[in-house]
C-alpha angles and dihedrals in degrees: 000000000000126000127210139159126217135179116269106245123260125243150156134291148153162191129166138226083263085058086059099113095038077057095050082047084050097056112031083056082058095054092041090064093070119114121174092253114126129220143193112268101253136188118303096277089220077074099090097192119226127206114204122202117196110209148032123020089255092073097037084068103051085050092066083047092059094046102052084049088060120041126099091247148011104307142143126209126192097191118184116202095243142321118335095019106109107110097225140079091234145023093239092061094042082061099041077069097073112084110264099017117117139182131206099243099210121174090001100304140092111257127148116036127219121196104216103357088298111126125252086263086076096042137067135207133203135175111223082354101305146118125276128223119223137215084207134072091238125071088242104128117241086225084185090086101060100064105212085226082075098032114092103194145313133235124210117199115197096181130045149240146195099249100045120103109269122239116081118081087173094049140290129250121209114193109199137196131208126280100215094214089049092051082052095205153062121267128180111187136174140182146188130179127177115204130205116204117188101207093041075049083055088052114109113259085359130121099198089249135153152141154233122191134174138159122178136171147209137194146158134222136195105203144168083267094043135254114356111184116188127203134190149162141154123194135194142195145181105176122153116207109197122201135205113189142177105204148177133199116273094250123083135190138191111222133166106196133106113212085215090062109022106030126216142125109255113017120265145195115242142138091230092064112100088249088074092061082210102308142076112336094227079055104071136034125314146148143232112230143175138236094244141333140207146143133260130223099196137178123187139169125197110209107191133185122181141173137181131175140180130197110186117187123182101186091188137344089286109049122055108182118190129185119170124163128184141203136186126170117202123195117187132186131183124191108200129202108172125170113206152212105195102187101053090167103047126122093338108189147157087031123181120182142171137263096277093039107260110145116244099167136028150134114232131170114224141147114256119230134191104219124207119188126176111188126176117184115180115189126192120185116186113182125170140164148165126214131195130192117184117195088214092186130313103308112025122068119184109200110187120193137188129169147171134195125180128185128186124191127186133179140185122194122190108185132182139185139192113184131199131209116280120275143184118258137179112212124189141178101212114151133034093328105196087051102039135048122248115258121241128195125187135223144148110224118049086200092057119030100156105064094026091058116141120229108230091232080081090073087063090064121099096195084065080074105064106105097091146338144203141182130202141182130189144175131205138192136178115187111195132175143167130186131185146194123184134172123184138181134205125191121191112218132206089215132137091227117017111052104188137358121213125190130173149151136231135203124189134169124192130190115190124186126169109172113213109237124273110217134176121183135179131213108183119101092213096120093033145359129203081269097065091045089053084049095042122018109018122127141189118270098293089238150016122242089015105175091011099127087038105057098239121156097201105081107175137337133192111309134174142179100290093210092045104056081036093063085043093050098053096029100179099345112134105252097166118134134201090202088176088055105105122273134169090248095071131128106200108162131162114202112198113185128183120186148169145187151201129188135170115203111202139181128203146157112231121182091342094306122104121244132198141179163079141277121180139128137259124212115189127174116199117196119192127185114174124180118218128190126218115204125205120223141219131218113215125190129218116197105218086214102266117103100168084069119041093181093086092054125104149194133223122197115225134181112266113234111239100020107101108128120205118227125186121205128185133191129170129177138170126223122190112205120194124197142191135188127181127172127197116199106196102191130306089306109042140055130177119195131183132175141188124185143143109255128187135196120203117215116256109268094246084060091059094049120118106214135106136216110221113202109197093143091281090267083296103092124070126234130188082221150351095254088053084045084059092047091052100042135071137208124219139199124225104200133330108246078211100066110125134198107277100240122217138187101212118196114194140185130180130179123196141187127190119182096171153004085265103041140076138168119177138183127185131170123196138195124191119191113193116199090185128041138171138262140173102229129240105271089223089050089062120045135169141181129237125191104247108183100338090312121098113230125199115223139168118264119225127208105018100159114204150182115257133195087233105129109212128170135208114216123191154171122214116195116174125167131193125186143171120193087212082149100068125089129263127332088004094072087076098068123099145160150222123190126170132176132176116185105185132175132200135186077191098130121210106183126208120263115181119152100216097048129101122245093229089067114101104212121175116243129237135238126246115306113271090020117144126178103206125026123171136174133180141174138192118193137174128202126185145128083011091302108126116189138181143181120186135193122197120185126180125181119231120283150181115268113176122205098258117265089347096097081166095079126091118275104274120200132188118227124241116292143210147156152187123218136183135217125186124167131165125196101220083177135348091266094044130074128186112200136197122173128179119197127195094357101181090051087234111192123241104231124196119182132179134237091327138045107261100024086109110189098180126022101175135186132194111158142230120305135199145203133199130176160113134268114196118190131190 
């Protein structure tokens, strides 16, 4: 084996002036843990040691073992040997293999990543202990661009110090990369993987292919100048991930009428409707319902380049000089195909429910649309840094660090859309709805179903969708940047108790701007009709068995080339788009952060047990300016023709050219954030750890942002007057500039036992105390005035989200086990398992805020975002005769997931999740590897739902997929 040593990340953390008397708590517990005993100057304890083990999955194993045994604080490592070994496709699902980690698996992959069940808001993730720029508008890692063939190992800490980066009450997550010296050798490694998808196979002319590829390679030099190590890879995909969804629009209502007894056009809440049996409308019976629903037919493909490299020089013993840098370049495309049903209110009738009011049964009457999208996304992430550390004497190091990390995203969207007459329709949930799709059936006449009812081949004919038509083209960016600049300092001591001080200071500037689309459509059909796009662009239904494993009754419908009927549609209209130019819809936000830090590591003996730590304080000073933009509006009559009666005439409100203002808010706050570690080693068995330290979270940048989204019908919809226009409309904010960290004291115990190199069981209970939450404010509580027309008008603001003084907790238990059965006889021996489970519980209350729904509804809250109750994982593996085998179970309770910076929509959940994966490798030489992997083998559904357990607004499939390939090393 091979030992080397590496830097515990940095990450975020917090407590604020109000948490002064828990620090001097802190900190006088730590004093009081002195004791006169004195004991042998050691390391430096911010070196957190590695061993690192070459070789089966066996010992890759005990390694994390070791190294949890031996950290300053409650940590897990998963630590591959060197480029290319973890044993995943991605880095989301390495992690998803340390108890209590979880990803969002979207689209059937693992994305966003929650610590404890706790949502990505509450974590924080860094690469070689940095921050990490992001093509969101969130601080979620798009852990895609970092391919786990060129990622080394990770590194999760669950309790805090002083000298880690502030920001994650939940946990932070380092990614790290290989120092070339401290790998000692040359490496030259290559890989090739070829991956089978069956729904990219249903595809029309597709064969479900596609491939991975990487090669790096490592070597060392001695040199005039000193040691020079060298480390590079590039990696390369082409993956498709297909997607088959029932949807619905991101509003919901709650109504109580039925069209067949009260009449009416869309449904409606009133006390007056039958459902009220003569009382209170939130009395009687009612439903939750959306805009509109359909269902998507998608392909997609994901093209990805990246590169990394490391040059360590170590000139002579006492300077060890770093610089890595990395680059990844993402292309996405998605090809929609939606059928829809536009009025998803209308004439809602014959209605059954549940008993939490999600609708399983109803008759509605809507137009039916074929939908075409065309969406390209290109991503392109740059990150560098250089790190020095300077061996001063022999007791001082100096360690000087400064970084920097860039992404760019673009998109493009084309969109079309061909709509019908309205219809009548039944739609019913029958069957194991979650996992199935609801069920429609067509017909012309409400009084007689039966006879008018419409033969599904209709919906293949383009001339059904004759009644209207729109085009629309749109264009996105998001800039975001983060520099950084830290010093630190490390002082070895001689005394009986502390054993080292370290000090240090960070910088760090960051610039967000996330331009609000820009977007242009045109509705004539001066240039083509639905005719000419069944003439010139039509298709056949993109795919074959689409919904099979679903249950939907509705197969195919008509399709065409999206950017074909799109060029047919506009002919020579101007559709170009400036999306940086200034809206009202940007986000524009500079994050300017100062911190510093003092920790004292220290080293006793106390009642015959050692004892070992840290205590210290982290300040940190966070400055936030955002730029909002306000936009003036137009009213524009349109006379009906009859000018003899004005009272059929109407307005529609429309952006003034020239009027954006620019307005300019700032913010700044400082958090102080204690900590204290203190291990207690038992004897060789046992370990007890416990930890108590401040934590922050900032809010995500899109929650910080000043503008505002003004809904008066986009100069598309027609109004008897501007005041009904504004009693109609609704005005949304799009972030709140005074949005500050949320701030948590976190208490946590963990108990270990190790009886041997190839066991672990492990116990940890954690309690998290939050002086500060999060609301969305009450719209008649905030109110602003836009200038309609020359007159300013006064209207309520939705979707202000705020801090609050409501004090809230997470409580938690971790239980992870790790054994090898070593002991058995052959080929038993080779068997081994992980198994891993966090149970957590909140009072933390998230209320529902949708726009569109009544006050006299009682709706539950939710919990935090990203919080989950229950997580599990567990593996079983098997290695022997240079067969190494794993499978592998994830499970992750159901959880809140807001629609990014729009605090105005209803409250959306995803289901409950799980999956079962497959590993299979076999070593042909020492120096040859063959590879399958199996991901989501039971093709489980992702499953989101609104307000109430059983509304589903995406069930989504997208299949198994599997790899198959060969590493080579030299």
């Amino acid at each position: 084996m091979t030992i080397t040593t590496f830097q515990p990340l940095a990450a975020p953390k917090q407590a604020r002036f109000g948490h002064s008397k828990k620090l001097l708590a802190v900190l006088v517990a730590a004093a009081a843990i002195q004791t006169p005993t004195t004991f042998a100057q050691e390391e430096s304890s911010n070196q957190l040691e590695e061993v690192v083990v070459v070789g089966s999955l066996r010992n890759t194993m005990r390694n994390s073992i070791e190294i949890k045994r031996d950290a300053e604080s409650i940590v897990d490592v998963i630590s591959a040997a060197e480029m290319g070994a973890l044993p995943d496709l991605s880095v989301a699902e390495t992690l998803e293999r340390i108890v209590g980690v979880t990803g969002d698996r979207f689209k059937g992959n693992a994305s966003e990543i929650s610590v404890r069940g706790l949502g990505p808001f509450l974590g924080y993730s860094t690469y070689n202990g940095r921050e990490i720029s992001s093509g969101s508008g969130n601080r979620s890692v798009a852990f895609s661009q970092f391919p786990s063939e060129l990622v080394n190992g990770a590194v999760v800490y669950k309790s805090q110090t002083a000298d880690l980066v502030e920001g994650g009450v939940a946990g932070l997550i380092n990614l790290q990369s290989l120092r070339p010296l401290d790998y000692g050798k040359r490496r030259i490694q290559a890989e090739v993987k070829a991956n089978y998808n069956d729904y990219d196979a249903k595809l029309n002319g597709d064969d479900g292919i596609g491939y991975r590829g990487s090669v790096s390679y490592t070597d060392i030099f001695d040199t005039d100048i000193g040691a020079i190590g060298v480390a590079i890879g590039y990696a390369s995909h082409d993956s498709s991930t297909p997607e088959e969804s029932y949807n619905t629009s991101s509003s919901l209502r709650n109504c109580n009428s039925d069209y067949f007894e009260d009449g009416g056009s869309n449904c409606s809440w009133s006390d007056s409707n039958a459902a009220a049996n003569g009382g209170a409308a939130a009395d009687g019976e009612y439903y939750f319902i959306p805009n509109a629903f359909y269902f998507r037919q998608m392909e997609s493909e994901e093209t990805r380049d990246a590169l990394m490299a490391t040059v360590q020089w170590q000139p002579n013993d006492d300077l060890n000089i770093v610089a890595d840098a990395q680059w990844s370049d993402r292309f996405y495309y998605e090809d929609r195909h939606d059928l829809y049903f536009d009025d998803g209110r209308r004439r809602i009738g014959n209605w059954t429910t549940n008993d939490s009011g999600a609708l399983t049964s109803y008759t509605g009457e809507s137009r039916v649309s074929t939908y075409g999208e065309f969406r390209e996304r290109d991503e392109v992430y740059k990150g560098a840094g250089l790190n020095v550390e300077w061996q001063v004497n022999d007791k001082l190091i100096v360690d000087a660090d400064i970084s920097y990390s860039d992404t760019v995203r673009y998109q493009e969207t084309w969109q079309t859309r061909f709509r019908s007459d309205r219809l009548w329709y039944d739609f019913d949930t029958a069957g194991d709805y979650g996992s199935s799709w609801p069920t429609v059936s067509l017909y012309t006449d409400s009084d007689d179903a039966a006879s008018s009812e419409i033969d599904y081949s209709l919906l293949n004919d383009y001339d059904f969708y004759d009644a209207n038509q729109r085009a629309r083209y749109g264009e996105a960016e998001v800039n975001d940047s983060i520099s950084a600049l830290a010093i630190n300092a490390d002082y070895l001591l001689e005394g009986d108790f502390i054993t080292s001080i370290e000090g240090g200071m960070r910088l760090s500037s960051h610039e967000h701007k996330n331009y609000g689309e820009d977007r242009v459509e045109f509705t004539a059909t001066d240039h083509a009709d639905i005719t000419d796009i069944a003439s010139g662009c039509a298709t056949a239904f993109p795919q074959s068995g689409f919904g099979d494993d679903a249950g939907g009754n509705l197969t195919e419908w008509a399709t065409y080339d999206t950017l074909c009927a799109f060029d047919l549609m506009v002919g020579d209209e101007d559709m170009s788009l400036t999306p940086e130019a200034a809206s009202a819809g940007d986000v524009i936000l500079s994050e300017n952060i100062n911190s510093a830090f003092a920790k004292f590591n220290f080293n006793t003996m106390l009642g015959g047990v050692d004892v070992s730590g840290n205590f210290g304080v982290r300040v940190v000073q966070t400055n936030v300016e955002s730029v909002g933009y306000r936009q003036d509006y137009s009213v524009v009559a349109n006379d009906a023709g009859t000018p003899a009666d004005t009272s059929d005439d109407t307005v529609t409100i429309t952006e003034t050219d020239g009027t954006l203002k620019k307005e300019v808010y700032n913010n700044d706050y400082i958090n102080v954030l204690p900590s204290l570690n203190v291990n207690f080693t038992l004897n060789e068995e046992v370990q007890i750890r416990t930890a108590i330290y401040g934590a922050i979270s900032r809010p995500d940048m899109w929650w910080m942002g000043a503008g505002r989204d003004l809904d008066l019908g986009d100069g598309e919809e027609d109004f008897a007057s501007v005041a009904e226009a504004v009693a109609a409309g609704n005005a949304t904010a799009l972030g709140n500039p005074n949005m500050e960290a949320i701030e948590s004291m976190n208490y946590d115990l963990s108990v270990a036992w190790y009886p041997s190199e190839d066991t672990m069981l492990s116990a940890a209970f954690y309690f998290k105390e939050f002086e500060a939450g999060l609301d969305v404010a009450d719209s008649s509580t905030v109110q602003e005035s836009f200038n309609i027309n020359g007159t300013d008008i006064t209207m309520d603001v939705n979707g202000l989200i705020q801090n609050t003084s409501e004090a809230s907790n997470i409580s938690g238990v971790e239980l992870s086990l790790q054994h090898g059965f070593t002991t058995l006889p052959q080929p038993f021996d080779g068997l081994g398992v992980m198994a891993g489970a966090n149970f957590a519980d909140t009072n933390f209350d998230y209320f529902e805020n949708g726009v569109d729904m009544t006050d006299d509804v009682v709706i539950a809250p939710a919990s935090l975002p990203g919080f989950s109750k229950q997580s599990y994982n567990a593996e079983v593996y098997w290695e022997k005769f240079g067969i190494t085998s794993r499978l592998s179970y994830k499970y992750r309770s159901d959880y809140l997931k807001p629609f990014g910076s729009d605090f105005g929509q209803t409250n959306r959940f995803v289901e409950d999740t799980s999956s079962v994966d497959l590993s299979l490798a076999y070593n042909v030489t020492k120096n040859v590897q063959l590879k399958f992997q199996a991901l989501n083998l039971t093709n489980e559904p992702y499953a989101e739902y609104r307000v109430t357990d059983g509304s589903y607004n995406r069930i989504e499939y997208s299949g198994t997929k599997f790899f198959v390939g060969v590493r080579v090393k030299l």
